[in-house]
N, C-alpha and C positions, 0 to 999 in steps of 0.2 A: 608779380605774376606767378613766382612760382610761388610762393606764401597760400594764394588762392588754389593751386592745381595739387595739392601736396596736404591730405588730411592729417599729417602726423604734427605738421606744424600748427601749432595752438594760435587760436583766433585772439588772442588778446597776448602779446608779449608782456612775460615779468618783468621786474623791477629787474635793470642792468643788461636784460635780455639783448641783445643784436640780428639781427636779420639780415643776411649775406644778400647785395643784389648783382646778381649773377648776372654778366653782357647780354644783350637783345642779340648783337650781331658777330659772328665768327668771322678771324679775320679769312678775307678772301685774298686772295691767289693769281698770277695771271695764268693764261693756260699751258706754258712754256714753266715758267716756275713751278708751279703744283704739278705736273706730271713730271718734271725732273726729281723732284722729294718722291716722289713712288718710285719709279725708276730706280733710286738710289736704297730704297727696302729691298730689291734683287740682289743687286749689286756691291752695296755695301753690307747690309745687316743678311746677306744670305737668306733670304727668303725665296719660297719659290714661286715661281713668274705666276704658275697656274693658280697659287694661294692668293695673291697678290690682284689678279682679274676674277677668279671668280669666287671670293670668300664674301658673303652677304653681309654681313658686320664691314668688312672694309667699305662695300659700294656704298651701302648708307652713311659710312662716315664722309666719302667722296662728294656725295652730294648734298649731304651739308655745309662741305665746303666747300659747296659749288665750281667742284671742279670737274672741266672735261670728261666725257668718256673716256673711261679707263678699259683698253683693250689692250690683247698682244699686240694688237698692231701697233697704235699709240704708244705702249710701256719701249718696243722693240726699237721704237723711234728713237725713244727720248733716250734710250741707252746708245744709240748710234750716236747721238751727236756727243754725250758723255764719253765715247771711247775714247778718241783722240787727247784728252786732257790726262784721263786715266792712263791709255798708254805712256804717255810723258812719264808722267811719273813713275810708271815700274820701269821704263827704261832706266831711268837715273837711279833707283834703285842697285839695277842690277850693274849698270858704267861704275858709282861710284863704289861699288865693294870692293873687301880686302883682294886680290889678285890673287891671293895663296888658299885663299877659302877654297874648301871641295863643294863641289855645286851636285846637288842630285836634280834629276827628272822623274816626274811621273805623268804616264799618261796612257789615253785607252780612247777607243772609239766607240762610236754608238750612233743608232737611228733613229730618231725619233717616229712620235705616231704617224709624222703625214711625210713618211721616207726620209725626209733631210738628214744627210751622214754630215758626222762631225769628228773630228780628232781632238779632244782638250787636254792639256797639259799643266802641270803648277812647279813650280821650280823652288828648290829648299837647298838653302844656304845657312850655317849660324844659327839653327834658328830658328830662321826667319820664311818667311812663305810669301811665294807671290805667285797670283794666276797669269799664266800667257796666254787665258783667251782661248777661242776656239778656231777651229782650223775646218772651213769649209768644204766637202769632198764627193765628187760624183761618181759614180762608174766602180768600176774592182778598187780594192786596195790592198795590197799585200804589204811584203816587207819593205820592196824595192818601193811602194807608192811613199808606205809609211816616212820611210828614212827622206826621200825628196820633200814632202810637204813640213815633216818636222825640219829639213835646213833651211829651206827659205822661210820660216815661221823664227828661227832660231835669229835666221841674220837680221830679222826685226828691229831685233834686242840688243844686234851689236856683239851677237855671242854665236860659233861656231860649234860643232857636234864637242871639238877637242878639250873647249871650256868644262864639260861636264864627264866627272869620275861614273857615275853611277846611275842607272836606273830603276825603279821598282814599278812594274804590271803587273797584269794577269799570267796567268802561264802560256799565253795560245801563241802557238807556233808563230804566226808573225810577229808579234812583239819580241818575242825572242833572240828572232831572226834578225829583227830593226837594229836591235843592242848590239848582235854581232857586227855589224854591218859597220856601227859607231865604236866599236870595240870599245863598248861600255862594259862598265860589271850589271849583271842582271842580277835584282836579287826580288824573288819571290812576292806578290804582297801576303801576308802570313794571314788577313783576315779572306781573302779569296783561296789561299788553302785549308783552313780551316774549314768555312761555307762548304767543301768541295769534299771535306772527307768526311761530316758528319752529313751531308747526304746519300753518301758514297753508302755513308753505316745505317742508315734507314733504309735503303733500299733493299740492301740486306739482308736487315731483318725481318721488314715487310714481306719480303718474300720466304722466310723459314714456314718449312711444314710438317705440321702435327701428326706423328705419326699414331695410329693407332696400336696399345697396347691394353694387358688384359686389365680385366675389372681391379681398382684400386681402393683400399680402404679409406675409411674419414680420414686418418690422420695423413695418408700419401694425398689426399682429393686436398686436403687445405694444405702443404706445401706447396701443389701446385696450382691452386687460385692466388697463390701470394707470390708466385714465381711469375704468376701472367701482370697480375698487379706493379711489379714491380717494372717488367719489361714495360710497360704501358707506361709507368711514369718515365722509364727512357727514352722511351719514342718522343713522349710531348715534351722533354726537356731538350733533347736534342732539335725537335722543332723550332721552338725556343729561342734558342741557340740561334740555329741558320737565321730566323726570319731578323734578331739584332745585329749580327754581323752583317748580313747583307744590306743593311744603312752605310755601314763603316767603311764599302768598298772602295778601296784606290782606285 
């Protein structure tokens, strides 16, 4: 079939020549199994959920596999039922480490587009990294919210605030305030200050103003086209700059 649909392949095979016959049928799926393998492209290989339902190459690959509608809701599912096993496992993870290990946290909040507040965390030991998941949240949150949902989030895991030396956030006043609260050590994330001071330095400069002075010769007029030339490529490199750290946020 494909010999006939494929003009680069010669109507008459040579002498020793082979001809690959490629399967009629992809294996199929049941709809529990084939949305758990999606699921687990989030989850596991870190893709994002949004990539993952509405990338045109995936869906078409989808329904050639004949598998189910592939939705957040669907994907959302089949990660629910996946958590429970996944939990196990980072629990035992985190019970069977060395006892003397210093344990860091990191963690931040966020809204997504349609309101839902979240609090997510990842815990670094040795090493070693593991997600706790997110932490579901309605209403205010400050520091005193902060620090209550991160300890019953904590005693999940079998681990209390006292278990962990260290945390690295944002700067904002309540994360700050969480760490004291845990009498943790805060230590900066260095890519969210960095983000914060090369916009700090664009704004700046965006705002310096050209002062008017007198008539200037060629050779002062091309210093200073090559002065602006140059600030211009500091701007876009600083640009630059912010738009790849801000991937890299803790």
């Amino acid at each position: 079939m494909h010999r006939h649909k494929c003009m680069k392949i010669p109507s008459k095979r040579l002498p020793g020549q082979k001809i690959i016959n490629f399967p009629s049928k992809v294996a199929k799926f049941n709809s529990d199994e084939g949305l758990n393998r999606v699921a687990k492209l989030v989850y596991e290989d870190n893709i994002a959920l949004n990539t993952v339902v509405k990338s045109s190459n995936l869906q078409r690959m989808y329904k050639q596999l004949k598998l189910p509608q592939v939705t957040f809701s669907s994907i959302n599912s089949a990660i629910d039922k996946s958590y429970h096993e996944v939990f196990q496992c980072v629990k035992s993870l985190i019970n069977d480490r060395d006892s003397r290990q210093i344990l860091v946290i990191t963690f931040d909040k966020w809204t997504t587009s349609d309101g839902t507040k979240f609090i997510g965390g990842n815990l670094y030991g040795d090493g070693e990294c593991v997600c706790l998941g997110l932490i579901k949240y309605s209403g205010f949150c400050g520091s005193e919210e902060i620090a209550s949902h991160l300890r019953k989030h904590l005693n999940l895991f079998g681990l209390t605030p006292s278990d962990i030396q260290l945390c690295i956030t944002d700067c904002g006043a309540d994360v700050r305030k969480t760490a004291q609260i845990f009498d943790w050590h805060h230590f900066p994330c260095l890519a969210h200050l960095i983000n914060l001071c090369v916009k700090k330095f664009i704004c700046e400069q965006e705002k310096a103003v050209v002062i008017d002075v007198e008539p200037m010769d060629d050779d002062e007029n091309d210093e200073v086209v090559l002065a602006e030339n140059q600030f211009i490529d500091v701007i876009e490199t600083a640009r630059h700059i912010t738009s790849k750290i801000s991937l890299r946020i803790v």
